[in-house]
C-alpha positions as YAML, in Angstrom:
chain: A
units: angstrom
residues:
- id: 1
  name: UNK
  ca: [-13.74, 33.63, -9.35]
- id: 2
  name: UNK
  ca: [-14.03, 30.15, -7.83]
- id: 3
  name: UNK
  ca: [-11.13, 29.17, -10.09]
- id: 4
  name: UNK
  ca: [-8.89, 32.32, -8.76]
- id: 5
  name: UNK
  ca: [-9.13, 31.67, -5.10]
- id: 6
  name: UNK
  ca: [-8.93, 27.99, -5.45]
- id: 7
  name: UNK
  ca: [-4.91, 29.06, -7.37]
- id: 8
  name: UNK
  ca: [-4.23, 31.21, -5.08]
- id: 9
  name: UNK
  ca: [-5.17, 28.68, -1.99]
- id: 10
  name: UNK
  ca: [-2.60, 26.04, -3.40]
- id: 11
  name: UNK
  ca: [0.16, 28.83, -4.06]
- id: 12
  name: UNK
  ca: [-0.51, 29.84, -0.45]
- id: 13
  name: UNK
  ca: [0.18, 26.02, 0.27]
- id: 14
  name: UNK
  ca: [3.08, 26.06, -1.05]
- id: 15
  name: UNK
  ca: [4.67, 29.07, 0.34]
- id: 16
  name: UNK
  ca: [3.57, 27.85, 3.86]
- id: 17
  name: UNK
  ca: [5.36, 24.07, 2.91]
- id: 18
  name: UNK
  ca: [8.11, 25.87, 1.46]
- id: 19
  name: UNK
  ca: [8.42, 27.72, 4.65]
- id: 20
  name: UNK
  ca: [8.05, 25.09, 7.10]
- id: 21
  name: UNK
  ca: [10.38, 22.62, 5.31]
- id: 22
  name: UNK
  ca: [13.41, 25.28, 5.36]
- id: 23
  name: UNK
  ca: [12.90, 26.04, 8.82]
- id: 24
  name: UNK
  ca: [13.03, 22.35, 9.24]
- id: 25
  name: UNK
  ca: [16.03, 21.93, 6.65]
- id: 26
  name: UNK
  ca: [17.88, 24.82, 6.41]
- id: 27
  name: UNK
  ca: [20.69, 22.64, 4.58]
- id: 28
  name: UNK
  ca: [18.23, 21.57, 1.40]
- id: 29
  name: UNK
  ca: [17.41, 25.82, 0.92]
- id: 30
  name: UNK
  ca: [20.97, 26.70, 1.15]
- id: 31
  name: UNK
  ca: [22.75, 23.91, -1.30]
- id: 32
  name: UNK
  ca: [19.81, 23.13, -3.86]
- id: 33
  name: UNK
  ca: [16.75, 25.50, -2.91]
- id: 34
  name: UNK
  ca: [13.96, 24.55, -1.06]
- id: 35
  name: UNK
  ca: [11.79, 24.68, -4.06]
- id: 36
  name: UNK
  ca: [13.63, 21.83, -5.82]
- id: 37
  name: UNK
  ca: [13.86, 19.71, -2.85]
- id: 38
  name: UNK
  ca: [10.19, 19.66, -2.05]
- id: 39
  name: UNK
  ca: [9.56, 19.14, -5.68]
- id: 40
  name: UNK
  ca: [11.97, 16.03, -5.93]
- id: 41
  name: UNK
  ca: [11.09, 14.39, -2.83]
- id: 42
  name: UNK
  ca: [7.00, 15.70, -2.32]
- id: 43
  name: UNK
  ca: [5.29, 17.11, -5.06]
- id: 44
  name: UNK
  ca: [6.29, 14.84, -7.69]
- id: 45
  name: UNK
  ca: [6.57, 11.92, -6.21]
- id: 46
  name: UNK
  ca: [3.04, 12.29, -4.72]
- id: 47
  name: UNK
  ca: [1.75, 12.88, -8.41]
- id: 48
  name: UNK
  ca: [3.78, 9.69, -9.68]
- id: 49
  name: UNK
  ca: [1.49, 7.63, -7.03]
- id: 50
  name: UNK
  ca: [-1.89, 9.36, -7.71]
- id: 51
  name: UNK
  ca: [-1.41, 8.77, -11.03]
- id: 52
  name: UNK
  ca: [-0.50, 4.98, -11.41]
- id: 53
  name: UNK
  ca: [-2.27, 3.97, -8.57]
- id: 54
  name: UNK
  ca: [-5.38, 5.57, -10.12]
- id: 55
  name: UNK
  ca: [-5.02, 4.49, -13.82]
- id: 56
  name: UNK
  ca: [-2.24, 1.45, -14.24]
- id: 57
  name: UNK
  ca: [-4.59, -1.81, -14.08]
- id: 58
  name: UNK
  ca: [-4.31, -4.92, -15.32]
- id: 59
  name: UNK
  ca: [-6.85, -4.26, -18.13]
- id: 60
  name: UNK
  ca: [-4.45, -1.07, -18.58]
- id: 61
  name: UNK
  ca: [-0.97, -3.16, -18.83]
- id: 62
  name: UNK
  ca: [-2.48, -6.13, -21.66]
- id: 63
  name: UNK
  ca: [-3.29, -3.21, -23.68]
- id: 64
  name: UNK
  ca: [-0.62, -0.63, -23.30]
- id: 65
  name: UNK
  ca: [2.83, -3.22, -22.42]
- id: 66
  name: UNK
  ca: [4.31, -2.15, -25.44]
- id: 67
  name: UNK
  ca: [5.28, 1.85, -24.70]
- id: 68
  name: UNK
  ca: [7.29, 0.21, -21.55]
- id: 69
  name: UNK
  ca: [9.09, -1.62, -24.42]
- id: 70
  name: UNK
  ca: [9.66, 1.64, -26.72]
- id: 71
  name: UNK
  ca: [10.64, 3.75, -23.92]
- id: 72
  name: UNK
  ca: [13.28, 1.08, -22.86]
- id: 73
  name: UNK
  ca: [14.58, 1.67, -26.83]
- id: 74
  name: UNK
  ca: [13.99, 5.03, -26.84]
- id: 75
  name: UNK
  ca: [16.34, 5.16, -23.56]
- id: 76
  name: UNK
  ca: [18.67, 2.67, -25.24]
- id: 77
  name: UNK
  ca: [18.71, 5.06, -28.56]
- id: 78
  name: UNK
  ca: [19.71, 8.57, -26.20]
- id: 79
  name: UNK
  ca: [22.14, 6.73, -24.07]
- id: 80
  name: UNK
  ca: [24.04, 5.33, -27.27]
- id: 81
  name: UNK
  ca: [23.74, 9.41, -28.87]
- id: 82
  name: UNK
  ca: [24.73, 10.44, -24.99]
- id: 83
  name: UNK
  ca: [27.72, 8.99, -25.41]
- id: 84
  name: UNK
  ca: [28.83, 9.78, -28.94]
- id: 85
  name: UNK
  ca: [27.84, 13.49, -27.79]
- id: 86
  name: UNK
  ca: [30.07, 12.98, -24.64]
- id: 87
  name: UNK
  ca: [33.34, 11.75, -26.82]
- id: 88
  name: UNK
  ca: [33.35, 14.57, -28.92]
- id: 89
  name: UNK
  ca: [32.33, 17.87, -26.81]
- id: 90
  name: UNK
  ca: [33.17, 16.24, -22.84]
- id: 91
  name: UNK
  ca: [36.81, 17.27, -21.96]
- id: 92
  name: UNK
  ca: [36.98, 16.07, -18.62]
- id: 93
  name: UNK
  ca: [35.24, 12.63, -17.46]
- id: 94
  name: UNK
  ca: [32.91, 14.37, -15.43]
- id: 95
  name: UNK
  ca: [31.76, 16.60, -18.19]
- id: 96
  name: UNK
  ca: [31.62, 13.36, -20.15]
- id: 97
  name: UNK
  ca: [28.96, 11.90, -17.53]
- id: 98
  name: UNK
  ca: [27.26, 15.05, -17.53]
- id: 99
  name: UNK
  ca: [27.11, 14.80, -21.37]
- id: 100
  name: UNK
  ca: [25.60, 11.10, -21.85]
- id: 101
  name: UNK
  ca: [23.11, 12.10, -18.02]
- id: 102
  name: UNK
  ca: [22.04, 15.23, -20.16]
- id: 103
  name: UNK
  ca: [21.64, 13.89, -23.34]
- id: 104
  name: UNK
  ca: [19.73, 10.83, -22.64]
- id: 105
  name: UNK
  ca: [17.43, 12.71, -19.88]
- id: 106
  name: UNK
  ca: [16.32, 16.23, -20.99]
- id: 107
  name: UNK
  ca: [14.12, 17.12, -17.84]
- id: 108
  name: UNK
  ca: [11.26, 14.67, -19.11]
- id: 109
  name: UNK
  ca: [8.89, 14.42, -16.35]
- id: 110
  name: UNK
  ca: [8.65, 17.49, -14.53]
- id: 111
  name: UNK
  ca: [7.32, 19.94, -16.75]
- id: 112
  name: UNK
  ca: [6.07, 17.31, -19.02]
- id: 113
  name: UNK
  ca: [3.99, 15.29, -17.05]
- id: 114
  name: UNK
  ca: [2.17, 18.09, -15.46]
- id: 115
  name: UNK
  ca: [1.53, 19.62, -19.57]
- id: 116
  name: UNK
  ca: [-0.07, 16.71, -20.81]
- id: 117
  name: UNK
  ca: [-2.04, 16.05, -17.41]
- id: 118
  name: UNK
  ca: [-3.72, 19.43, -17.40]
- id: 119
  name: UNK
  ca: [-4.00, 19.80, -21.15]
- id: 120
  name: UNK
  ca: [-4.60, 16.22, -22.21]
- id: 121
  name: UNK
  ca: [-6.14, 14.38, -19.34]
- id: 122
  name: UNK
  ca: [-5.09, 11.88, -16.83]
- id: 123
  name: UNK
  ca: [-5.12, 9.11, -19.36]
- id: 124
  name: UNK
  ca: [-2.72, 10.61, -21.37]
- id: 125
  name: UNK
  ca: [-0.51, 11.58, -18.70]
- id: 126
  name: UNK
  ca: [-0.76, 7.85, -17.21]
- id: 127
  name: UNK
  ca: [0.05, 6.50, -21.37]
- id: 128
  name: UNK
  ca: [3.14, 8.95, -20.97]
- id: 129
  name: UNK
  ca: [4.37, 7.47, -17.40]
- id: 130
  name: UNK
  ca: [4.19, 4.41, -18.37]
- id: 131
  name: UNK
  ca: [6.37, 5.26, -21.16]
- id: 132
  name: UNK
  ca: [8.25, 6.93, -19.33]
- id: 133
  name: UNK
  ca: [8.75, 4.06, -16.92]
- id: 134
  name: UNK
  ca: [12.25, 2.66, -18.13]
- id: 135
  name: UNK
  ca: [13.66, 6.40, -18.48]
- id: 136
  name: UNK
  ca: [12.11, 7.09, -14.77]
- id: 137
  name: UNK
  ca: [14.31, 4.26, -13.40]
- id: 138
  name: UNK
  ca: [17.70, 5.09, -14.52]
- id: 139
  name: UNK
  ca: [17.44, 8.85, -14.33]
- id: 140
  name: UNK
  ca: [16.33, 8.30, -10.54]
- id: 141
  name: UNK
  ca: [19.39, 5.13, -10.19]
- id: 142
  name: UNK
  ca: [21.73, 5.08, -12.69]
- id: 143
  name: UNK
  ca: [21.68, 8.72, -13.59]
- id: 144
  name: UNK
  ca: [21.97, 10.31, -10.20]
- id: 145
  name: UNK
  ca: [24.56, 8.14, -8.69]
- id: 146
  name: UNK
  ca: [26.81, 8.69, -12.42]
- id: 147
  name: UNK
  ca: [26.82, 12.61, -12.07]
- id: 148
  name: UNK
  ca: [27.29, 12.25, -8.00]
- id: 149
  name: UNK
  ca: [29.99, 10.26, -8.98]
- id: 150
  name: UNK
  ca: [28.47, 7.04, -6.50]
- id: 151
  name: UNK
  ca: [28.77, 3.14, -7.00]
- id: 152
  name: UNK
  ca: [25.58, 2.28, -8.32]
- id: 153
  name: UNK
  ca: [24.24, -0.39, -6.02]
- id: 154
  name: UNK
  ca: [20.34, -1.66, -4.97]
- id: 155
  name: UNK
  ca: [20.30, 1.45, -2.22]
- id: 156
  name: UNK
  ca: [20.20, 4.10, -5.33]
- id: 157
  name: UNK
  ca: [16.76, 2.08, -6.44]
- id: 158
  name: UNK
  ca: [15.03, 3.76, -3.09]
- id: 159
  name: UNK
  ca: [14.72, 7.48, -4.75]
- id: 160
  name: UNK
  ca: [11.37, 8.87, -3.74]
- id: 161
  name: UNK
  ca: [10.29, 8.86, -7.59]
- id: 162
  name: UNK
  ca: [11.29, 5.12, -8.07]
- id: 163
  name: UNK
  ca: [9.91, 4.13, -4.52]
- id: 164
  name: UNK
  ca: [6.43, 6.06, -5.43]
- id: 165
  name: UNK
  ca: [6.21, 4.65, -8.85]
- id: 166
  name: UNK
  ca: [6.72, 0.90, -7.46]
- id: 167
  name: UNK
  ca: [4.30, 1.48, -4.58]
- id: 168
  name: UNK
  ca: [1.50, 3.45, -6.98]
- id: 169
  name: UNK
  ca: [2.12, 0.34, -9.52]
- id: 170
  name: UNK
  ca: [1.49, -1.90, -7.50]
- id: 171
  name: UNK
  ca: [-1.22, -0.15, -5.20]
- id: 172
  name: UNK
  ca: [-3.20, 0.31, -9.19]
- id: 173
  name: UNK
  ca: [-2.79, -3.64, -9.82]
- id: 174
  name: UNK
  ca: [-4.47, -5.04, -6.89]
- id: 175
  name: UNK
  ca: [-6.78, -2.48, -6.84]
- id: 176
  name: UNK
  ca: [-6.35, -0.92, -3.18]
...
């Protein structure tokens, strides 16, 4: 019963966020919905920082460096398929970019992250951030400011996700 109320207390939460924030922004519910905006710019970046500022340590990095390494080739593997995918089904450029954004970047994190959390643990969440690290960055950069159809400069690196990954990073490493 404990377990009920404490569910329904955070979906209560929620609605009352969700409520205040398009009173505040009535712009972000009409063009995107509220729902994604608070999820993009709160929720998840608040679990981004709980996470590595809980379980990336040094002791963490010597022994897990490498997934940073096969996410940046995993990344380098879907953008190269992105693009083949693009040339033969994108008719328009912006269908192209929408093609290589989609293909390399299948909605990894958000439903993702929060699966392997609750079913596997916070260790195996942090192992898949930090996998995730290299795909986090140019989704959030690269990838936005593509399909927005933006120069990509150093202001697209200050996303919520990237700036709350950094911070928890480095907030986990010297131990704070």
């Amino acid at each position: 019963m404990g377990a009920l109320i404490e569910q329904l207390c955070v979906l209560y939460i929620f609605i009352i966020v969700g409520f205040y924030l398009g009173k505040k922004r009535p712009d972000a519910s009409k063009n995107s919905g509220i729902i994604s905006y608070v999820l993009v710019n709160v929720f998840f970046p608040a679990k981004i920082f709980l996470n590595f500022s809980t379980n990336f340590t040094v002791d963490y990095v010597k022994n897990n460096y490498v997934s940073v390494f096969i996410g940046i080739g995993l990344l380098l593997l879907m953008l190269a398929l992105g693009v083949g995918v693009a040339k033969l089904l994108g008719r328009t450029p912006y269908e192209k970019k929408v093609y290589v954004y989609s293909t390399a970047i299948s909605n990894y994190a958000y439903l993702g992250y929060v699966l392997v959390g609750e079913a596997l643990g916070s260790a195996a969440m942090n192992n898949l951030m930090s996998f995730c690290i290299p795909i986090s960055i140019y989704c959030n950069t690269v990838g936005i400011a593509m399909l927005m159809d933006k120069k990509i400069n150093f202001k697209n690196l200050f996303q919520p996700v990237t700036v709350s990954m950094l911070i928890g990073i480095l907030w986990g490493l010297l131990k704070l």
